[in-house]
SEFIZA-3560 file (N, C-alpha, C; in Angstrom, 3 decimals):
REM SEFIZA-3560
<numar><xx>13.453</xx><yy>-0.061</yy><zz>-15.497</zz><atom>N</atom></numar>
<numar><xx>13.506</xx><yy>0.836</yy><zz>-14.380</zz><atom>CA</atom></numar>
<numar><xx>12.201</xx><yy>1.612</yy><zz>-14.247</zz><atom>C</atom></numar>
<numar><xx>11.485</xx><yy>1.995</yy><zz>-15.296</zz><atom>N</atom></numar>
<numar><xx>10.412</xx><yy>2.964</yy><zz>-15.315</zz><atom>CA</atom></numar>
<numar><xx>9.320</xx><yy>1.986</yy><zz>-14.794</zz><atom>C</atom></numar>
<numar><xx>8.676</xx><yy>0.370</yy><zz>-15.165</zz><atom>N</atom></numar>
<numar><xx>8.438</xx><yy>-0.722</yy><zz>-14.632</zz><atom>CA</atom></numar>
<numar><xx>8.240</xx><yy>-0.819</yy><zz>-12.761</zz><atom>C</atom></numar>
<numar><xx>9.747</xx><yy>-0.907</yy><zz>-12.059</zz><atom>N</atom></numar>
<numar><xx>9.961</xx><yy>-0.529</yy><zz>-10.674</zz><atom>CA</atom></numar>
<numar><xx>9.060</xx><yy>0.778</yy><zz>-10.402</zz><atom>C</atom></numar>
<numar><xx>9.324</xx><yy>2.211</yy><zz>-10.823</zz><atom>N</atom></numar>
<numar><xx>9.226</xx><yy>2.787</yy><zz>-10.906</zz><atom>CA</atom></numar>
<numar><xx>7.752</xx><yy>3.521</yy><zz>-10.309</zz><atom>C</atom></numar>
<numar><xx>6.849</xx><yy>2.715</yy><zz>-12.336</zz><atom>N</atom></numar>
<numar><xx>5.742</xx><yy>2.721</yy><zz>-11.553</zz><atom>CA</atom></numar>
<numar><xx>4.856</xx><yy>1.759</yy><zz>-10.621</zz><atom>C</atom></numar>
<numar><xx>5.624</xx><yy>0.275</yy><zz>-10.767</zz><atom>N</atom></numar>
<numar><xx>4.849</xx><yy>-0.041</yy><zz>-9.307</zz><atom>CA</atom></numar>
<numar><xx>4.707</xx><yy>-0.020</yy><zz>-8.452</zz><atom>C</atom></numar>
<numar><xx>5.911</xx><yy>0.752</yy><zz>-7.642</zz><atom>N</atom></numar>
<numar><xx>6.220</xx><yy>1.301</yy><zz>-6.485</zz><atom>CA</atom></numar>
<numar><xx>5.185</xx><yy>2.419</yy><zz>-7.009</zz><atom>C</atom></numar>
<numar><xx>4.902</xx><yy>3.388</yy><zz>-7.496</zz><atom>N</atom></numar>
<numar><xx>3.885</xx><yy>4.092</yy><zz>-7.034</zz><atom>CA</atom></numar>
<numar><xx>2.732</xx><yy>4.207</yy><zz>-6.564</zz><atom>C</atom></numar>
<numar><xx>2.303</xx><yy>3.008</yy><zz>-7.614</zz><atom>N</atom></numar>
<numar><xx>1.055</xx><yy>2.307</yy><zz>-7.494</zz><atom>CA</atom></numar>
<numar><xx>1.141</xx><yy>1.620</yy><zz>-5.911</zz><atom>C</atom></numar>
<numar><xx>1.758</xx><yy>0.915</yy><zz>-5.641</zz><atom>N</atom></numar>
<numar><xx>1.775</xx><yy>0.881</yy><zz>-4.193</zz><atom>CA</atom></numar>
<numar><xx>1.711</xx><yy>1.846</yy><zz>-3.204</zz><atom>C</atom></numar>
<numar><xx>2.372</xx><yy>2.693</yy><zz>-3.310</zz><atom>N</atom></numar>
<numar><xx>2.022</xx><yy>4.089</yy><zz>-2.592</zz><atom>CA</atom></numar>
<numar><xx>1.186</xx><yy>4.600</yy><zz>-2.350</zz><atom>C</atom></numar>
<numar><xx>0.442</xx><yy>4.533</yy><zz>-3.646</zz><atom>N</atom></numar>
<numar><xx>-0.995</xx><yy>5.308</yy><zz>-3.758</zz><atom>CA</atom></numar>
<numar><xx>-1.782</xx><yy>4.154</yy><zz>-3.401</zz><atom>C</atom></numar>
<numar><xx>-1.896</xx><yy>2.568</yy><zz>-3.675</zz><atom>N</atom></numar>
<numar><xx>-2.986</xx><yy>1.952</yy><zz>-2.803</zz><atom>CA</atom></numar>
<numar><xx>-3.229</xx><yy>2.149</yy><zz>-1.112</zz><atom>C</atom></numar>
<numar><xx>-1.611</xx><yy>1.858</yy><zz>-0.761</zz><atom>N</atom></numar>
<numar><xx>-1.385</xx><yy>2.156</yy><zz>0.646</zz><atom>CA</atom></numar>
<numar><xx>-1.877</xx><yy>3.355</yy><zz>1.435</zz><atom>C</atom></numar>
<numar><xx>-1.308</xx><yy>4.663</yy><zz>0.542</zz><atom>N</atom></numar>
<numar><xx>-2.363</xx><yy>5.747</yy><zz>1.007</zz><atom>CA</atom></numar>
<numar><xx>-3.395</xx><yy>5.883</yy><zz>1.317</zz><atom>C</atom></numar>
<numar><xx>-4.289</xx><yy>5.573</yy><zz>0.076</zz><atom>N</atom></numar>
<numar><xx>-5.925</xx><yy>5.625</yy><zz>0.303</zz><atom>CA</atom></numar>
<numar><xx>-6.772</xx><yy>4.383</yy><zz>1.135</zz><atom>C</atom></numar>
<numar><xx>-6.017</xx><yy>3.337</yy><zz>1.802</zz><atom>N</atom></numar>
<numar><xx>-6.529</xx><yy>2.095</yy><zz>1.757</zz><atom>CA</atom></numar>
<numar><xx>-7.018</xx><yy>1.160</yy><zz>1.654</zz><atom>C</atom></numar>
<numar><xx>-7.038</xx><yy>1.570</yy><zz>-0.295</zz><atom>N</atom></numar>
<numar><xx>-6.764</xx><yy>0.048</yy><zz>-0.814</zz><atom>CA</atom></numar>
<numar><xx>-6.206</xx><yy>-1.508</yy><zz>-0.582</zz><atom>C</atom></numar>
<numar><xx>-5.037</xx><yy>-1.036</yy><zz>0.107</zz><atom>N</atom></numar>
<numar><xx>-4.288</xx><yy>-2.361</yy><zz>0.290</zz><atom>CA</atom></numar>
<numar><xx>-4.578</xx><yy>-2.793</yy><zz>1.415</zz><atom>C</atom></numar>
<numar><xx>-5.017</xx><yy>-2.000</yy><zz>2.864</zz><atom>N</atom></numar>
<numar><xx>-5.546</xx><yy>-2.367</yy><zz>3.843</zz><atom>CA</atom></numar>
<numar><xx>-7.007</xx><yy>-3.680</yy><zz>3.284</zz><atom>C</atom></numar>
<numar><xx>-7.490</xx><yy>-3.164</yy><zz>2.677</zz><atom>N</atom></numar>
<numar><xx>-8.744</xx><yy>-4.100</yy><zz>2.141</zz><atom>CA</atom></numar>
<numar><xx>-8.535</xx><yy>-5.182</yy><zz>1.472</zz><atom>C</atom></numar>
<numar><xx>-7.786</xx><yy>-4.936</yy><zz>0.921</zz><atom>N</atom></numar>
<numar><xx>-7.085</xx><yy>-6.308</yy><zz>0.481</zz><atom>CA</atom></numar>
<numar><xx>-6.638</xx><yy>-7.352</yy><zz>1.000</zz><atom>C</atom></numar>
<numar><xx>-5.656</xx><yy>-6.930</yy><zz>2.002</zz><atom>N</atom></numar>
<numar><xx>-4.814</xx><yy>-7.357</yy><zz>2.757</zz><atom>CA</atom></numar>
<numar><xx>-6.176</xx><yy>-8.388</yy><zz>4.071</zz><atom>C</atom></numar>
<numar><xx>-7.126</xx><yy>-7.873</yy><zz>3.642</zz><atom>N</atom></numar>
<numar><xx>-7.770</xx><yy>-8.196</yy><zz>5.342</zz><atom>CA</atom></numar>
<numar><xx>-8.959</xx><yy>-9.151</yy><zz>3.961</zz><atom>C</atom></numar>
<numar><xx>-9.411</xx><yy>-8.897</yy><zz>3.165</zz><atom>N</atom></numar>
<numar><xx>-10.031</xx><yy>-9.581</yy><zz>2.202</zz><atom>CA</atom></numar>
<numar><xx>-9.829</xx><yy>-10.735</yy><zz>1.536</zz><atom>C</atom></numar>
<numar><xx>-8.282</xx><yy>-10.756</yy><zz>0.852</zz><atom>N</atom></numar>
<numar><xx>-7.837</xx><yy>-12.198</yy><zz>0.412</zz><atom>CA</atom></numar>
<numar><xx>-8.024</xx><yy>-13.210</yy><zz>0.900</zz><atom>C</atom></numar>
<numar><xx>-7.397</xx><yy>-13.358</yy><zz>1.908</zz><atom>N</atom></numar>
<numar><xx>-7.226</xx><yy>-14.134</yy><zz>3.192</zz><atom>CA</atom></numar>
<numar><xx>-8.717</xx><yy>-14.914</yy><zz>3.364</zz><atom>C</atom></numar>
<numar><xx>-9.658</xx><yy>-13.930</yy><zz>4.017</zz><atom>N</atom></numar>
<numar><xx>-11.173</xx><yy>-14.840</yy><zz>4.336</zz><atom>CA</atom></numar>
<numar><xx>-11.822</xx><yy>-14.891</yy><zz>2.893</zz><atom>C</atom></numar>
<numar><xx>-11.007</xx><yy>-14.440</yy><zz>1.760</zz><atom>N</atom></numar>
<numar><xx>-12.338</xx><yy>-15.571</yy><zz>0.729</zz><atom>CA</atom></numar>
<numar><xx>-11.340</xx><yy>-16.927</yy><zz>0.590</zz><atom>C</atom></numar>
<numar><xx>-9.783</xx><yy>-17.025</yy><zz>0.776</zz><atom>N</atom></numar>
<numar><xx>-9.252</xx><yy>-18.398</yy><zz>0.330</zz><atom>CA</atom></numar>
<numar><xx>-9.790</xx><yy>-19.282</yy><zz>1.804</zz><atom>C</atom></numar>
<numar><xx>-10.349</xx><yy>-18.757</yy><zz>2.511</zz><atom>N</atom></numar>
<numar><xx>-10.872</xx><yy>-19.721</yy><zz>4.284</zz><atom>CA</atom></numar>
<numar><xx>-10.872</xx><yy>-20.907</yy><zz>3.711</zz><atom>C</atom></numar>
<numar><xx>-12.498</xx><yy>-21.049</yy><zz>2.891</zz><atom>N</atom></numar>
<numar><xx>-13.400</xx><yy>-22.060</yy><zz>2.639</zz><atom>CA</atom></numar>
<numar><xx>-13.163</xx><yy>-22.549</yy><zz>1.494</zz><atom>C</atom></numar>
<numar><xx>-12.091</xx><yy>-22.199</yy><zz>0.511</zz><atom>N</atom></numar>
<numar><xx>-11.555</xx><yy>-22.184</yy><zz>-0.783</zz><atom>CA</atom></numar>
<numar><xx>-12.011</xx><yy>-23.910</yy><zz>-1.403</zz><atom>C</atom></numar>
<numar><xx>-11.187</xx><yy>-24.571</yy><zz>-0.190</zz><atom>N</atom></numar>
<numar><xx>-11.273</xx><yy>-25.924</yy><zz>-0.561</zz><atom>CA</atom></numar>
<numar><xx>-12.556</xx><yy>-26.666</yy><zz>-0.256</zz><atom>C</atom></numar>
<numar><xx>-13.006</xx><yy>-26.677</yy><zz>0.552</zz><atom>N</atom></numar>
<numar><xx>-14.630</xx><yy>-26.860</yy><zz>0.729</zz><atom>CA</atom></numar>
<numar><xx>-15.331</xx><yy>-27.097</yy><zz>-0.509</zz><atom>C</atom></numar>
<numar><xx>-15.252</xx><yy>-24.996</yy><zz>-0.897</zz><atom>N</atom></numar>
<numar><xx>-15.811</xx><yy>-25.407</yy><zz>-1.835</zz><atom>CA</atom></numar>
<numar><xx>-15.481</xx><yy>-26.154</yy><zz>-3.616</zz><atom>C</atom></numar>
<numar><xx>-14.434</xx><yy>-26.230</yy><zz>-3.427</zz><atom>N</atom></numar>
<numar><xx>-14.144</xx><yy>-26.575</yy><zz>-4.592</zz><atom>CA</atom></numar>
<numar><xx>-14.089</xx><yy>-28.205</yy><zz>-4.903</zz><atom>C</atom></numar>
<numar><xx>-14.354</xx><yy>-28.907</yy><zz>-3.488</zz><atom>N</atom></numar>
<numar><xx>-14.080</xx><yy>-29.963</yy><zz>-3.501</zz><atom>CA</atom></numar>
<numar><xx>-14.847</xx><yy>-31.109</yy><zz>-4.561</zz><atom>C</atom></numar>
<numar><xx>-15.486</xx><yy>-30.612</yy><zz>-4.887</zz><atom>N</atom></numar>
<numar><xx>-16.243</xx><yy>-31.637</yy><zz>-5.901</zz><atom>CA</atom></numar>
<numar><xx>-15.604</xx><yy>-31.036</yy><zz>-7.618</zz><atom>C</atom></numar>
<numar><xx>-15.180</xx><yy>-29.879</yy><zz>-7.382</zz><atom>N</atom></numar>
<numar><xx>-14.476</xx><yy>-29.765</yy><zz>-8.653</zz><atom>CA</atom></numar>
<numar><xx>-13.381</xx><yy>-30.726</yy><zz>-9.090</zz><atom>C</atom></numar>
<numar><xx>-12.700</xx><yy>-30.906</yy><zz>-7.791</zz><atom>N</atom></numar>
<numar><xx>-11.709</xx><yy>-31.614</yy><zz>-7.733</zz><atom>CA</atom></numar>
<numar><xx>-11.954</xx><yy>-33.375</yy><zz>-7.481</zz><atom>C</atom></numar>
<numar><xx>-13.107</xx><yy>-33.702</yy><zz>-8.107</zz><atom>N</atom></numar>
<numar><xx>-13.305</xx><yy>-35.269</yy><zz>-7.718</zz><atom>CA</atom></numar>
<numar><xx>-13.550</xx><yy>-35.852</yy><zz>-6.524</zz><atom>C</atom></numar>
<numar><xx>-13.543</xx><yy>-35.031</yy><zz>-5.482</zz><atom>N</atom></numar>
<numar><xx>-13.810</xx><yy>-35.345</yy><zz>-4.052</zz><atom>CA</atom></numar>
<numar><xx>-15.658</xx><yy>-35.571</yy><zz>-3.699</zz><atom>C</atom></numar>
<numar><xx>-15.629</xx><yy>-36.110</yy><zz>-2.972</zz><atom>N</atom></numar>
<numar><xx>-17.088</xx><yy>-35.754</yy><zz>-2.206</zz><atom>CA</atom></numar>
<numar><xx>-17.435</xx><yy>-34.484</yy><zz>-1.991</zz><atom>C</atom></numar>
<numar><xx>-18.504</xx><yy>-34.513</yy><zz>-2.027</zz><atom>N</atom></numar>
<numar><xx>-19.301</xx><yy>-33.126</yy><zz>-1.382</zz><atom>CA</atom></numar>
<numar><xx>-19.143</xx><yy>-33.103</yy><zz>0.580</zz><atom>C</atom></numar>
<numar><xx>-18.676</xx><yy>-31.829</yy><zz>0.939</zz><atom>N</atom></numar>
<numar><xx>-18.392</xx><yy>-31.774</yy><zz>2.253</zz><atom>CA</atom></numar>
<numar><xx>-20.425</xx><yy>-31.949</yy><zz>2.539</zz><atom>C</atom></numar>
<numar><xx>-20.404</xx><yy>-32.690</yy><zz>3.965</zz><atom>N</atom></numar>
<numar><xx>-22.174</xx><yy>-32.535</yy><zz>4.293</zz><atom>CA</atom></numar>
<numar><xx>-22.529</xx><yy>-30.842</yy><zz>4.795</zz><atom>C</atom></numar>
<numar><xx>-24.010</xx><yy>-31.244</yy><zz>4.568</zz><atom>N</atom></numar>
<numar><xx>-24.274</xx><yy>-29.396</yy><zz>4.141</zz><atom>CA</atom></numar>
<numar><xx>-24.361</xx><yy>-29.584</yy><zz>6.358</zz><atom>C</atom></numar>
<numar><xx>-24.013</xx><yy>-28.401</yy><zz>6.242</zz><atom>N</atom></numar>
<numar><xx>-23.937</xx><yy>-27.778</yy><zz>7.778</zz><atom>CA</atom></numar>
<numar><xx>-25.230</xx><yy>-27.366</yy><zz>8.365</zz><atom>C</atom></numar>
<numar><xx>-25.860</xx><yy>-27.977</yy><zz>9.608</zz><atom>N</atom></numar>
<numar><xx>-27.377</xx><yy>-27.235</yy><zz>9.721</zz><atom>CA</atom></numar>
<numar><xx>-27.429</xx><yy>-25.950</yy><zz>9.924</zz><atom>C</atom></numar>
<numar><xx>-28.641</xx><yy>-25.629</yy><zz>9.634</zz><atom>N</atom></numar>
<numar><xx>-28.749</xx><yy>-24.381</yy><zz>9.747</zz><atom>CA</atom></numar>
<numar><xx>-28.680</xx><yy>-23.661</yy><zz>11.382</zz><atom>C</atom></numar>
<numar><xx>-28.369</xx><yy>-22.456</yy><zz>11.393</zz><atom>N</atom></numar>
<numar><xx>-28.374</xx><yy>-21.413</yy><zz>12.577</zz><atom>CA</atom></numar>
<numar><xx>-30.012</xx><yy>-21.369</yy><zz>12.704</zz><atom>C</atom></numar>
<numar><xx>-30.106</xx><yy>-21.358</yy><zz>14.103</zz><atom>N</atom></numar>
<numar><xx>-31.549</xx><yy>-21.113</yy><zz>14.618</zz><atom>CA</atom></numar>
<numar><xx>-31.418</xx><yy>-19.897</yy><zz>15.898</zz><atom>C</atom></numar>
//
């Protein structure tokens, strides 16, 4: 119970200060490209490199 307790606080207090706002909006766009890049970890080809912005 003390467990519940304090993670519900800890939530409280991220939510307050907005912590969890940042999070919440952060996770998300680093898993975007997740697989991209990992793809050669995983035995795959290399995705082709993208030209550059001019």
């Amino acid at each position: 119970m003390r467990q519940v307790i304090g993670l519900t606080a800890a939530l409280m207090l991220l939510a307050g200060c907005g912590g969890m706002n940042r999070a919440v909006t952060t996770v998300p766009n680093t898993f975007d490209d997740l697989g991209a890049k990992s793809a050669t970890l995983r035995g795959e080809p290399a995705p082709p490199a993208a030209a550059p912005a001019r």
